[in-house]
Predicted model as a PDB file, atoms N, CA, C, CB and O in Angstrom, pLDDT in the B-factor column:
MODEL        1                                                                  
ATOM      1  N   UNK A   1      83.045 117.171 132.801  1.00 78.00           N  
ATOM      2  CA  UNK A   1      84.208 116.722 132.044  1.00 78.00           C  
ATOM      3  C   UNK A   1      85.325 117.746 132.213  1.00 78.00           C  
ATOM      4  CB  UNK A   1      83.856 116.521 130.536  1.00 78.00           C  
ATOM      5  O   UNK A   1      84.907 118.903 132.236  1.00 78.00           O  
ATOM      6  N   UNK A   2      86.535 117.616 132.326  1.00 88.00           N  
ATOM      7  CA  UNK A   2      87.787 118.254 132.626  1.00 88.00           C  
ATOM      8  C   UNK A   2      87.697 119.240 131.355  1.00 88.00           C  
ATOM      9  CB  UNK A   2      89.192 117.171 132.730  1.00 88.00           C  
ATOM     10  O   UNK A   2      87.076 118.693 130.443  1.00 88.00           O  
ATOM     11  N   UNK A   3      88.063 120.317 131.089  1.00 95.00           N  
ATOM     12  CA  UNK A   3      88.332 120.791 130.138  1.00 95.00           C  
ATOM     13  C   UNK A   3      89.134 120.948 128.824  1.00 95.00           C  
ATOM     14  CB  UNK A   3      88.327 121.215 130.505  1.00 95.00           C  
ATOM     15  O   UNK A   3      88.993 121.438 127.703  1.00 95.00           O  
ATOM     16  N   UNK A   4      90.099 120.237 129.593  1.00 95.00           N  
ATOM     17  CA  UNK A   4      91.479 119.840 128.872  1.00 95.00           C  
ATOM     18  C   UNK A   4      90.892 118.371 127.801  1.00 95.00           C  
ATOM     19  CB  UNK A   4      92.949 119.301 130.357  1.00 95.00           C  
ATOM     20  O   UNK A   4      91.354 117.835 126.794  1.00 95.00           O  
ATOM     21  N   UNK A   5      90.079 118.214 128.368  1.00 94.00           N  
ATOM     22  CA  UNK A   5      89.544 116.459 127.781  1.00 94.00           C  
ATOM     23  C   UNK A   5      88.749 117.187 126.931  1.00 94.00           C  
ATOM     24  CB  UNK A   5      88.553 115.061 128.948  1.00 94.00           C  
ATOM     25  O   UNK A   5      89.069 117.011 125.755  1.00 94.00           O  
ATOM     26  N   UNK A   6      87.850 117.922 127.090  1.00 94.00           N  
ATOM     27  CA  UNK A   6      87.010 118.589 126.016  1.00 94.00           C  
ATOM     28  C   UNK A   6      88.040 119.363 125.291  1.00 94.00           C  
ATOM     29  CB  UNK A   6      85.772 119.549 126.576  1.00 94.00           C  
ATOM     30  O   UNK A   6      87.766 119.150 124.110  1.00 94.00           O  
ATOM     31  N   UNK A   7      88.906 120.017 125.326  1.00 96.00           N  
ATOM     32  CA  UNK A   7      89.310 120.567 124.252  1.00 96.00           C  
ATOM     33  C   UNK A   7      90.100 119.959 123.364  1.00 96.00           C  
ATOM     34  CB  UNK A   7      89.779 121.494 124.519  1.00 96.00           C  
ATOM     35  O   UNK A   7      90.505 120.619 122.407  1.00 96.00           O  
ATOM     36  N   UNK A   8      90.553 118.284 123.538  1.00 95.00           N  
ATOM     37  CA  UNK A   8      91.590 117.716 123.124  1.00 95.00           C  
ATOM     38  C   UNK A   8      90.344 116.851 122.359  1.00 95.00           C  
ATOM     39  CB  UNK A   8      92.809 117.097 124.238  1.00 95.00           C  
ATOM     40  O   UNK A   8      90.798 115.900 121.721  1.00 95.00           O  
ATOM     41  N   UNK A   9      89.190 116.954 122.304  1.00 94.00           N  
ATOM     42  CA  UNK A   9      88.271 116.148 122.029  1.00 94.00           C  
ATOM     43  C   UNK A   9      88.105 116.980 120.839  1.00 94.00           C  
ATOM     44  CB  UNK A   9      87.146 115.852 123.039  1.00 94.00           C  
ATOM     45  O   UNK A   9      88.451 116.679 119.696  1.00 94.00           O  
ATOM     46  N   UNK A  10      87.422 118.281 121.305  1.00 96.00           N  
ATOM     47  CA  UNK A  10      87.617 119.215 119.920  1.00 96.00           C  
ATOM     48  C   UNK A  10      88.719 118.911 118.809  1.00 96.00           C  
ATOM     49  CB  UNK A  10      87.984 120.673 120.369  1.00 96.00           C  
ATOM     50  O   UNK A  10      88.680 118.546 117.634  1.00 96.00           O  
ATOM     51  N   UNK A  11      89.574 119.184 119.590  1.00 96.00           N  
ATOM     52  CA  UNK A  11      90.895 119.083 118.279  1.00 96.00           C  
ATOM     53  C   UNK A  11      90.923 117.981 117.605  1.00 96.00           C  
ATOM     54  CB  UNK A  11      92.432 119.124 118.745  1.00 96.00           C  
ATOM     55  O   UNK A  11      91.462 117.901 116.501  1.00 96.00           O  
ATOM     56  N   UNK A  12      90.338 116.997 118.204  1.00 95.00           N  
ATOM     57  CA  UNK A  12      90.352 115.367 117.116  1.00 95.00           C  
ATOM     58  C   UNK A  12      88.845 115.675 116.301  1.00 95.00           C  
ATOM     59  CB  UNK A  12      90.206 113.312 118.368  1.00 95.00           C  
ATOM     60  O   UNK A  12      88.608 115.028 115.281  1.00 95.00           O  
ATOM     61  N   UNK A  13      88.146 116.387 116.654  1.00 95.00           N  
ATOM     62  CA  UNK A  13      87.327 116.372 115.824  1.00 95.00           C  
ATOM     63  C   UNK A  13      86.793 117.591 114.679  1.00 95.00           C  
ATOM     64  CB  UNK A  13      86.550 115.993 116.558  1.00 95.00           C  
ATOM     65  O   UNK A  13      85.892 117.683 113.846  1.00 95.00           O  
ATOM     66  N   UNK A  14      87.966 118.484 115.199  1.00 97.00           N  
ATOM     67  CA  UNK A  14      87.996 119.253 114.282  1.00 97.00           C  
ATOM     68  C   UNK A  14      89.257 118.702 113.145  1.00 97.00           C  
ATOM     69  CB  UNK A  14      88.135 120.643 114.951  1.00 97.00           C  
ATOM     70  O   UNK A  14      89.275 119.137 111.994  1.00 97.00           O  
ATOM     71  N   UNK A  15      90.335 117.644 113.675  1.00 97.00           N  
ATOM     72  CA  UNK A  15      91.087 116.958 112.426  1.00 97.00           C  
ATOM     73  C   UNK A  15      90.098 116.154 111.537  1.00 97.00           C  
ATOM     74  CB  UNK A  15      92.279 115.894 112.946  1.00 97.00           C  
ATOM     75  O   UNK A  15      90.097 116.198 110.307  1.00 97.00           O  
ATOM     76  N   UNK A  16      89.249 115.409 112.312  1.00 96.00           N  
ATOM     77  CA  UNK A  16      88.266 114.665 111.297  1.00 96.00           C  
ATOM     78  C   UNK A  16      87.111 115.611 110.553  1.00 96.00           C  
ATOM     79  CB  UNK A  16      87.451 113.473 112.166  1.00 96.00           C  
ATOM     80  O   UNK A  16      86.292 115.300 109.687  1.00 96.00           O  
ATOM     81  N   UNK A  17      87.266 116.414 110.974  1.00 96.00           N  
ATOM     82  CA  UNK A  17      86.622 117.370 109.913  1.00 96.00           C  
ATOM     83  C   UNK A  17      87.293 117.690 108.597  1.00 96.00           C  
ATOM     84  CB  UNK A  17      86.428 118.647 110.514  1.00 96.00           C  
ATOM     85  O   UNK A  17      86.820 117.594 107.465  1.00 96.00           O  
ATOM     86  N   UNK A  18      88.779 118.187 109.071  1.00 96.00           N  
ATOM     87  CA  UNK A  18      89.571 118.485 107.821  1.00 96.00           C  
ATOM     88  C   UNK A  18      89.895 117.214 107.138  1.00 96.00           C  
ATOM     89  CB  UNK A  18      90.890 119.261 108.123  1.00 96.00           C  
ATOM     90  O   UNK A  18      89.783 117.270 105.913  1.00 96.00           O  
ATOM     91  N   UNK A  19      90.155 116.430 107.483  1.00 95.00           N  
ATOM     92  CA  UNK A  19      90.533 115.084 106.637  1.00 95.00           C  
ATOM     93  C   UNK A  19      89.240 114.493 105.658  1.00 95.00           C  
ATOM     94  CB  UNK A  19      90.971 113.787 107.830  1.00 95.00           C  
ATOM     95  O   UNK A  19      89.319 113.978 104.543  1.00 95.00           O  
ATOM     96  N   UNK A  20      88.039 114.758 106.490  1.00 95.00           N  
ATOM     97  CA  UNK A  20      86.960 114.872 105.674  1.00 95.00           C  
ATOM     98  C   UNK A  20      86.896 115.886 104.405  1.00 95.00           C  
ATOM     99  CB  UNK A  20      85.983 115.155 106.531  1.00 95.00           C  
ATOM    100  O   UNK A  20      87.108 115.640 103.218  1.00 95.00           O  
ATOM    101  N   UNK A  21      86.590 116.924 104.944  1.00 95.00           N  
ATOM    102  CA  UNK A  21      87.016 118.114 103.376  1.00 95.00           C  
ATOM    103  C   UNK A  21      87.838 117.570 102.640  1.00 95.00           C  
ATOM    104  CB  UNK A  21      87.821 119.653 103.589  1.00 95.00           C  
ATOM    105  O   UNK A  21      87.182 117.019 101.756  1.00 95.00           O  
ATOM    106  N   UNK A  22      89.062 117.371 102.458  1.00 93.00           N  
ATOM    107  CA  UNK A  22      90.285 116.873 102.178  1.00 93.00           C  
ATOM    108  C   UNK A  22      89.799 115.981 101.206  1.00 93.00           C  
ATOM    109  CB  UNK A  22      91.106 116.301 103.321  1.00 93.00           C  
ATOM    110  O   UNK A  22      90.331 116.066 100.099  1.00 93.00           O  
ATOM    111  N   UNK A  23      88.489 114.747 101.434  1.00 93.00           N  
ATOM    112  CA  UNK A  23      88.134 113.788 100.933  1.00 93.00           C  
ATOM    113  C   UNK A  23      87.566 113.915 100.074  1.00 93.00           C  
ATOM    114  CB  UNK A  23      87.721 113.186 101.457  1.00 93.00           C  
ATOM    115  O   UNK A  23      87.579 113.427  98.944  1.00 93.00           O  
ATOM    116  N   UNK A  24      86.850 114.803 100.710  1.00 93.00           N  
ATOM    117  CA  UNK A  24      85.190 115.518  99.404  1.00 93.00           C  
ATOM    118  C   UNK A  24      86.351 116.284  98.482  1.00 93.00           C  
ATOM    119  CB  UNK A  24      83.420 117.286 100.386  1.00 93.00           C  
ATOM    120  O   UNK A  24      86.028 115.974  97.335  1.00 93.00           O  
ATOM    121  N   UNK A  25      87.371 117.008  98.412  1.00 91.00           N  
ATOM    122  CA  UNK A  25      87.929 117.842  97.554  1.00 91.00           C  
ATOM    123  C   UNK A  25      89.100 117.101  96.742  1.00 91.00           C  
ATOM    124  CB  UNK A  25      88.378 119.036  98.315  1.00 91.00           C  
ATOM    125  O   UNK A  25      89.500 117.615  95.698  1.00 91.00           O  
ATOM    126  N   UNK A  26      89.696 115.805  97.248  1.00 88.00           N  
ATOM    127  CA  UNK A  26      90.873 115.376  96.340  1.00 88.00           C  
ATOM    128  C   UNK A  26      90.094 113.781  95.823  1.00 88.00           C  
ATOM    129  CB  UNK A  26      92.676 115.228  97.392  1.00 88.00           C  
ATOM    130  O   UNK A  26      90.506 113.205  94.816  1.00 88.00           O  
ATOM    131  N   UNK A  27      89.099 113.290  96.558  1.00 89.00           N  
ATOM    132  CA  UNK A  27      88.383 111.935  96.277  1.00 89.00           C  
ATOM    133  C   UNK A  27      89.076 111.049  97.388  1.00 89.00           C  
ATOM    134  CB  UNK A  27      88.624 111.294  94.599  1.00 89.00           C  
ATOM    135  O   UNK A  27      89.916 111.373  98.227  1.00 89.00           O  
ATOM    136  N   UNK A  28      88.408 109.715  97.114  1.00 91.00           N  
ATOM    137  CA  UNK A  28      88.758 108.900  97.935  1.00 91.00           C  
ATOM    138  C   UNK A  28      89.703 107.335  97.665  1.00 91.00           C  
ATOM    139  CB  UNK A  28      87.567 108.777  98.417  1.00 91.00           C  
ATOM    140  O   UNK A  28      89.875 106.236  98.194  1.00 91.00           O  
ATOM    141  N   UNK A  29      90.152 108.170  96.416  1.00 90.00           N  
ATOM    142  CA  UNK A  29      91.055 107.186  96.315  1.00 90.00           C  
ATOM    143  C   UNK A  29      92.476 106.627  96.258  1.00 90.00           C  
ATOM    144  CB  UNK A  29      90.801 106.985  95.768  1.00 90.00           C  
ATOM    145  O   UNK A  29      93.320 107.437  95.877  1.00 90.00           O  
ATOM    146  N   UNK A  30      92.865 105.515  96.534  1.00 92.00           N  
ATOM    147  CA  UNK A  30      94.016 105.032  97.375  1.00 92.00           C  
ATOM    148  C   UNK A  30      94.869 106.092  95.970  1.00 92.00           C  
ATOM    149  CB  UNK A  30      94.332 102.824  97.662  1.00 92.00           C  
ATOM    150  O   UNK A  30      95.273 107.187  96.361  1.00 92.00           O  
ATOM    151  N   UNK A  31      94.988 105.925  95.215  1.00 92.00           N  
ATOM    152  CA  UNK A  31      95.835 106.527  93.882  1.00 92.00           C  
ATOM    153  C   UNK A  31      95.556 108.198  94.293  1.00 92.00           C  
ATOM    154  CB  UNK A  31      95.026 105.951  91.979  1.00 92.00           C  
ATOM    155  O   UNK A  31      96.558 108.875  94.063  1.00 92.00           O  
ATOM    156  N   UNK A  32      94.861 108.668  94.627  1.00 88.00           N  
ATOM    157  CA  UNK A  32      95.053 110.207  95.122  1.00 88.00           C  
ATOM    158  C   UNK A  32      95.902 110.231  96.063  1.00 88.00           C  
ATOM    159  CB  UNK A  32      93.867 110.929  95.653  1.00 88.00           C  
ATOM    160  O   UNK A  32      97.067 110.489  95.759  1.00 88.00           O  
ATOM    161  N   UNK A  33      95.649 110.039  97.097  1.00 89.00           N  
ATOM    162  CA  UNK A  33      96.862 109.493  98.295  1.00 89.00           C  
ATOM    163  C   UNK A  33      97.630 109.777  98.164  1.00 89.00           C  
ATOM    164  CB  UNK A  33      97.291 108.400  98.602  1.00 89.00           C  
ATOM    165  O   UNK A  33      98.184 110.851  98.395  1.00 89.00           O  
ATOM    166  N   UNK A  34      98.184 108.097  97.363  1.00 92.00           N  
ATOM    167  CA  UNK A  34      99.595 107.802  96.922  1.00 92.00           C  
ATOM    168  C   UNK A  34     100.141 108.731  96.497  1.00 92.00           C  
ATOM    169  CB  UNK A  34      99.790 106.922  96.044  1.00 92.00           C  
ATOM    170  O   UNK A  34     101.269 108.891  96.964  1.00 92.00           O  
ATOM    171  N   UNK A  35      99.672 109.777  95.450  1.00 93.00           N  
ATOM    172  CA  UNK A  35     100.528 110.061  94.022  1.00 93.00           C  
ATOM    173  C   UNK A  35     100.486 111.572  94.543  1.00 93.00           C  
ATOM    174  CB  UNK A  35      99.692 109.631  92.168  1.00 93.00           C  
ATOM    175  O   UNK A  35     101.295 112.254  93.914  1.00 93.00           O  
ATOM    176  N   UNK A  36      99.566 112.511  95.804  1.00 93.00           N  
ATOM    177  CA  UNK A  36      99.955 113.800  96.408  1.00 93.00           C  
ATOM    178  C   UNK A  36     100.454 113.967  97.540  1.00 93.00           C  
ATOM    179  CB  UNK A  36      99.115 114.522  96.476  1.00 93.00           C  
ATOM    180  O   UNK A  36      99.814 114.033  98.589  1.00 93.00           O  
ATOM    181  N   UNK A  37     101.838 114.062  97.396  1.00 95.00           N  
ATOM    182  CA  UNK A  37     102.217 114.095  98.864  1.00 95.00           C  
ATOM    183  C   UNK A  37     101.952 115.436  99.460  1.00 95.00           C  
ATOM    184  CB  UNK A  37     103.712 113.746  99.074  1.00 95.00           C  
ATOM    185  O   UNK A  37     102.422 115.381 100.596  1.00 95.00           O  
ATOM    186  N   UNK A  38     101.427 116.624  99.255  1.00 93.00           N  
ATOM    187  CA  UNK A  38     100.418 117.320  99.989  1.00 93.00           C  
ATOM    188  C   UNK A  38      99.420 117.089 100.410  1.00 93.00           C  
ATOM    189  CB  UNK A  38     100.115 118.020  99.637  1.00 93.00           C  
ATOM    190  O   UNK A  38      98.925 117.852 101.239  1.00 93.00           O  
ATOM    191  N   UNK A  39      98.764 115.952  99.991  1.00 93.00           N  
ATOM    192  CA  UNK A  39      97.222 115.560 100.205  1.00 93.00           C  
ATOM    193  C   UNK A  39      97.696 114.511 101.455  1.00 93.00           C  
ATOM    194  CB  UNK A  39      96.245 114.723  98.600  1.00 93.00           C  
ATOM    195  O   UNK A  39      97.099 114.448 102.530  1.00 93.00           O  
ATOM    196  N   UNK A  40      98.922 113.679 101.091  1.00 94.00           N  
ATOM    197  CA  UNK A  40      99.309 112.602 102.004  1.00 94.00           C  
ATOM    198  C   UNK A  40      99.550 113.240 103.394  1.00 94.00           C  
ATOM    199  CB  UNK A  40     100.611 111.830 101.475  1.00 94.00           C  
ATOM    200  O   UNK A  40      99.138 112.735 104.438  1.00 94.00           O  
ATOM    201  N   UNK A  41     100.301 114.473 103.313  1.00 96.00           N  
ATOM    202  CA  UNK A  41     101.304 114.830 104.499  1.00 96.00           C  
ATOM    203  C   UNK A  41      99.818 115.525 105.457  1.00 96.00           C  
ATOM    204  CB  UNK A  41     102.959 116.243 103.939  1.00 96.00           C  
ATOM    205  O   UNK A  41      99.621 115.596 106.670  1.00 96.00           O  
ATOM    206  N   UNK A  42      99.107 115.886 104.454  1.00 95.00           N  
ATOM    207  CA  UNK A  42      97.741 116.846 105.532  1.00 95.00           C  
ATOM    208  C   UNK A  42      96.966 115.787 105.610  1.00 95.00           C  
ATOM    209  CB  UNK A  42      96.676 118.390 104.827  1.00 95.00           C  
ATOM    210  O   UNK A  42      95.954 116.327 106.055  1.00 95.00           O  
ATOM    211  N   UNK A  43      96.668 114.546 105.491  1.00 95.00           N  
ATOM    212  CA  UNK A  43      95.719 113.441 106.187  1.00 95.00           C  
ATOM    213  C   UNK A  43      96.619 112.979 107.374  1.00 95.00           C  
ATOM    214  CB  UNK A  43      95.271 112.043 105.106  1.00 95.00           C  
ATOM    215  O   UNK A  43      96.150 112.987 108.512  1.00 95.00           O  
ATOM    216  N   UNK A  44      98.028 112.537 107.115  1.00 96.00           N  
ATOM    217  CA  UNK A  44      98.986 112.543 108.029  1.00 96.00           C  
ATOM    218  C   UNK A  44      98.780 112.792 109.008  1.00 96.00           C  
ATOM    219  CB  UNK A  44      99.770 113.068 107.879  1.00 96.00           C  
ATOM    220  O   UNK A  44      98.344 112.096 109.925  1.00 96.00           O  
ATOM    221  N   UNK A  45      99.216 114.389 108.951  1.00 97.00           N  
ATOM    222  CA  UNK A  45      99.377 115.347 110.077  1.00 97.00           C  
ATOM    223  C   UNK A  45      97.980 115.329 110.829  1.00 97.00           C  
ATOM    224  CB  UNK A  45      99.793 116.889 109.532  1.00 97.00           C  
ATOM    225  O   UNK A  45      98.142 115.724 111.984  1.00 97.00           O  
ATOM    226  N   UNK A  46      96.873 115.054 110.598  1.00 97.00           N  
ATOM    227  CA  UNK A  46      95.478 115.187 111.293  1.00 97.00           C  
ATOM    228  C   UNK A  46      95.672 114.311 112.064  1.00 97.00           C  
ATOM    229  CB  UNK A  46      94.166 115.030 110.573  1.00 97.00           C  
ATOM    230  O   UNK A  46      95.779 114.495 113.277  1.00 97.00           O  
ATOM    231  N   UNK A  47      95.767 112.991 111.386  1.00 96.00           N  
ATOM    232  CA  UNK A  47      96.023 111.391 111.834  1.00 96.00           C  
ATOM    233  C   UNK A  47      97.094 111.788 113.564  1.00 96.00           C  
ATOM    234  CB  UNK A  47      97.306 110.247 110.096  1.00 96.00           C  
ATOM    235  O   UNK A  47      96.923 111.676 114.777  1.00 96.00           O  
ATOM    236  N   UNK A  48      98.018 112.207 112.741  1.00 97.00           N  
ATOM    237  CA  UNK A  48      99.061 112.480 114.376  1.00 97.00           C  
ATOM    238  C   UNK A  48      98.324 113.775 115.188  1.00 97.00           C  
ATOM    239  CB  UNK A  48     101.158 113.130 113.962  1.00 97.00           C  
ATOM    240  O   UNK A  48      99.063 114.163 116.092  1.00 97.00           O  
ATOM    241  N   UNK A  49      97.278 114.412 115.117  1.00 97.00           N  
ATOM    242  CA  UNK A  49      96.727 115.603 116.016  1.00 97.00           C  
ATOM    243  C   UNK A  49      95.834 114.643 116.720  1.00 97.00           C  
ATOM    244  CB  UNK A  49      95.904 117.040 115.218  1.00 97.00           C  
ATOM    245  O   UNK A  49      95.841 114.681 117.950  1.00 97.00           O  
ATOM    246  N   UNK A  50      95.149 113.879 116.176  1.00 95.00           N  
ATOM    247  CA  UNK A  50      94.470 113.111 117.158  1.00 95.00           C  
ATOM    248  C   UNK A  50      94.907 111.993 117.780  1.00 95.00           C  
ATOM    249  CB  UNK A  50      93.487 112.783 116.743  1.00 95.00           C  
ATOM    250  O   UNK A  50      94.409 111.668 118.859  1.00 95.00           O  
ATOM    251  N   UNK A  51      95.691 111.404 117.309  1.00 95.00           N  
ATOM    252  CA  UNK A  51      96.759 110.792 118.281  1.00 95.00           C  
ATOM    253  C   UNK A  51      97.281 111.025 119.493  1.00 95.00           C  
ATOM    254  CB  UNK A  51      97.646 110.778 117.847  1.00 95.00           C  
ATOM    255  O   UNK A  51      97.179 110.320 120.498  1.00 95.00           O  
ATOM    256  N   UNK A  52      98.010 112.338 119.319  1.00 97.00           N  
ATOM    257  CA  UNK A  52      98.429 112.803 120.581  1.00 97.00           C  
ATOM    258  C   UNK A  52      97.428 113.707 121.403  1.00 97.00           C  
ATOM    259  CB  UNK A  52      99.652 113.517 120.361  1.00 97.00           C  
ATOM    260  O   UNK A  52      97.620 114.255 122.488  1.00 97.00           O  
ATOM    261  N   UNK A  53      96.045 113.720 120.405  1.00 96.00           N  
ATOM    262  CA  UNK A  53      95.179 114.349 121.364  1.00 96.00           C  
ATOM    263  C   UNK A  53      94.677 113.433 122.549  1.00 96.00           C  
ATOM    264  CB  UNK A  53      94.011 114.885 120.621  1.00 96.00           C  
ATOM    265  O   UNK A  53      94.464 113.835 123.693  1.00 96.00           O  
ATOM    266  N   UNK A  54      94.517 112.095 122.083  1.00 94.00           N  
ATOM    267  CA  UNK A  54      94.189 110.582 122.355  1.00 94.00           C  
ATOM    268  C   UNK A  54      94.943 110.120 123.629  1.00 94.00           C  
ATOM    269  CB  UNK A  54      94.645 109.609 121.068  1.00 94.00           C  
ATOM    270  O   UNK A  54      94.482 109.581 124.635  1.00 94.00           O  
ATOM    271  N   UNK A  55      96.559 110.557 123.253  1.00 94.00           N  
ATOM    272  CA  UNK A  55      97.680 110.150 124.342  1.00 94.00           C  
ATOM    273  C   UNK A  55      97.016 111.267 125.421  1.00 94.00           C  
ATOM    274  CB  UNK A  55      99.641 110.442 123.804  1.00 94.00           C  
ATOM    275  O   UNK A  55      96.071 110.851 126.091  1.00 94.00           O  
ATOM    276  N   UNK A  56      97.363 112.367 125.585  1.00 96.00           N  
ATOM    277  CA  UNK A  56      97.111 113.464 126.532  1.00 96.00           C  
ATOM    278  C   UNK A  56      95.865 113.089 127.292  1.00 96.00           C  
ATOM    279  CB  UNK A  56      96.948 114.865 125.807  1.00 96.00           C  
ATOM    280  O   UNK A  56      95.893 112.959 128.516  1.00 96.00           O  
ATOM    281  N   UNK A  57      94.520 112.872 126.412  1.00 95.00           N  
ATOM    282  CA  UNK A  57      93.399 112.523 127.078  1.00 95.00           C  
ATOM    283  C   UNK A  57      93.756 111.011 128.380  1.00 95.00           C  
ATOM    284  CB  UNK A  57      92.248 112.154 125.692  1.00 95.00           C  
ATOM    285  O   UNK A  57      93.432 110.894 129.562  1.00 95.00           O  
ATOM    286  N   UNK A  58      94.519 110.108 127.467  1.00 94.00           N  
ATOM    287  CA  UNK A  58      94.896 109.126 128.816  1.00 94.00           C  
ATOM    288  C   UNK A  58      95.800 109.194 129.629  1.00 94.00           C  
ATOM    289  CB  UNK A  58      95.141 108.000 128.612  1.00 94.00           C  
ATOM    290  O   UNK A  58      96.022 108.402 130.544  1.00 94.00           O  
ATOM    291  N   UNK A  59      96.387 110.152 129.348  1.00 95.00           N  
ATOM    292  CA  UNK A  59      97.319 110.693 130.451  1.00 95.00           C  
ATOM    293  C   UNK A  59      96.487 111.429 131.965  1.00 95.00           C  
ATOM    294  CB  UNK A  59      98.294 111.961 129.596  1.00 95.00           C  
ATOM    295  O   UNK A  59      96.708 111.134 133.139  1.00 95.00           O  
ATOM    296  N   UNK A  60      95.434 112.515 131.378  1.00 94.00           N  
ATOM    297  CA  UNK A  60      94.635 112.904 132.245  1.00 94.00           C  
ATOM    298  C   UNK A  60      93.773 111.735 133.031  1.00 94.00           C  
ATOM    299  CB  UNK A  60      93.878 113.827 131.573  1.00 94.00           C  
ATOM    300  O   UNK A  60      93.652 111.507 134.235  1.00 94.00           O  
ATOM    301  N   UNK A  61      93.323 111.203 132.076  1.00 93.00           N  
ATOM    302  CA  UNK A  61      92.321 110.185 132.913  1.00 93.00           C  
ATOM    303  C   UNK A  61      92.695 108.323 132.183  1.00 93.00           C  
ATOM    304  CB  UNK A  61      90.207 110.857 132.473  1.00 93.00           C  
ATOM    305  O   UNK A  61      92.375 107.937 131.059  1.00 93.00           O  
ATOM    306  N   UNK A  62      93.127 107.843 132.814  1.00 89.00           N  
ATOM    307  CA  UNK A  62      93.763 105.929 131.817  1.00 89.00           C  
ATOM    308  C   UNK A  62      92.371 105.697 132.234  1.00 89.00           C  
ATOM    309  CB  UNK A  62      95.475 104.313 132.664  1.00 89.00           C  
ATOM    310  O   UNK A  62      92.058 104.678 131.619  1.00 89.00           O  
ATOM    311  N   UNK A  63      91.624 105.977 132.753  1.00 89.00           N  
ATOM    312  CA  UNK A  63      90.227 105.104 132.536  1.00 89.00           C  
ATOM    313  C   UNK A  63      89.078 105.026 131.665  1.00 89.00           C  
ATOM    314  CB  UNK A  63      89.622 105.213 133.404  1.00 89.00           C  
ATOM    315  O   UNK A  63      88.086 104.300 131.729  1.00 89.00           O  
ATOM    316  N   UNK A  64      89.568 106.341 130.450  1.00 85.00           N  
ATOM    317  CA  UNK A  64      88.571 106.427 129.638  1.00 85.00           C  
ATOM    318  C   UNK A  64      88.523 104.998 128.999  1.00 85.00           C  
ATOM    319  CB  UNK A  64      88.739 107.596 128.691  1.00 85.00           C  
ATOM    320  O   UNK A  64      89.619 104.463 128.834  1.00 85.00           O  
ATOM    321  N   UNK A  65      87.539 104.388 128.660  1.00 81.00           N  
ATOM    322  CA  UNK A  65      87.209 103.191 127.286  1.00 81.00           C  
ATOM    323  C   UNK A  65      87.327 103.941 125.795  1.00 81.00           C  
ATOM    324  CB  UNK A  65      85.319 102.486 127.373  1.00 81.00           C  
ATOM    325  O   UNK A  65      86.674 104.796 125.198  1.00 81.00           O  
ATOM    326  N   UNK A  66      88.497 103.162 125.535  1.00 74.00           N  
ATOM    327  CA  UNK A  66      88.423 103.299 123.705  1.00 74.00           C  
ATOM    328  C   UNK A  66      87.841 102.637 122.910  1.00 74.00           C  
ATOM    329  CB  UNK A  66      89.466 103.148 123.020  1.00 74.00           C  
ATOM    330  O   UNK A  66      88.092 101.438 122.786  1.00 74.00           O  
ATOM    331  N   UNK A  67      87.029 103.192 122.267  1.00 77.00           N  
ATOM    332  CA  UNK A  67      86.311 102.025 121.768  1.00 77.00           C  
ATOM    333  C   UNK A  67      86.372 102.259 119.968  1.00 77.00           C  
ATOM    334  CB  UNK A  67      84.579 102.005 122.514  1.00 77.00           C  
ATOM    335  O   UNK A  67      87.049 103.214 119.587  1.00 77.00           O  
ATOM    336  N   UNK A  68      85.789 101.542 119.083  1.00 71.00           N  
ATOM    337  CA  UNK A  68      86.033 101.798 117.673  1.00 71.00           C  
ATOM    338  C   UNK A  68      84.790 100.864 116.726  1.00 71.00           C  
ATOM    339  CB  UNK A  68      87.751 101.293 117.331  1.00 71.00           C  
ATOM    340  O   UNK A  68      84.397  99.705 116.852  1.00 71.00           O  
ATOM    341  N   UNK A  69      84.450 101.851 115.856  1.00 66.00           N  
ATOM    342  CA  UNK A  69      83.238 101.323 115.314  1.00 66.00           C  
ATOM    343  C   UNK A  69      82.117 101.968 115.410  1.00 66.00           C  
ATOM    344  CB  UNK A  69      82.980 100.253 115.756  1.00 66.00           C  
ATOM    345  O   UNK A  69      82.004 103.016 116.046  1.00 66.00           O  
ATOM    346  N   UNK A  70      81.270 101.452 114.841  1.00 59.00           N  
ATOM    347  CA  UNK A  70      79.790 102.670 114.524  1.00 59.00           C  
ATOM    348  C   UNK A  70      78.574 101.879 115.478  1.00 59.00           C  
ATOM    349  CB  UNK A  70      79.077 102.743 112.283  1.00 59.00           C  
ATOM    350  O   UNK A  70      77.440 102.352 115.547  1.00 59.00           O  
TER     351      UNK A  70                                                      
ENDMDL                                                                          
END                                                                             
């Protein structure tokens, strides 16, 4: 695997780590969210790290499969 793909892989999964904590520490509900926009802006900001970790990865290679679901 390219390295650049592994490390952009890391970084999305070290955001879903923090967005996780984030969860366990403010709860999971839509009214927490809403009503902290510190809590909002740092689920956010993870949300857009793996995004553009996502873009970069298909930039290196458009043939990866995205796929979604357990």
């Amino acid at each position: 695997m390219d390295e650049r793909i592994a490390k952009y892989i890391s970084d999305m999964l070290q955001a879903i780590s923090e967005i996780e904590l984030a969860l366990d520490r403010f709860g999971k509900l839509y009214d927490n969210f809403e009503s902290d926009v510190v809590f909002r802006k740092f689920v956010e900001r993870n949300i857009e790290i793996m995004g553009e970790a996502m873009n970069r990865i298909l930039k290196i290679d458009s043939s990866i499969n995205i796929t979604f679901g357990t």
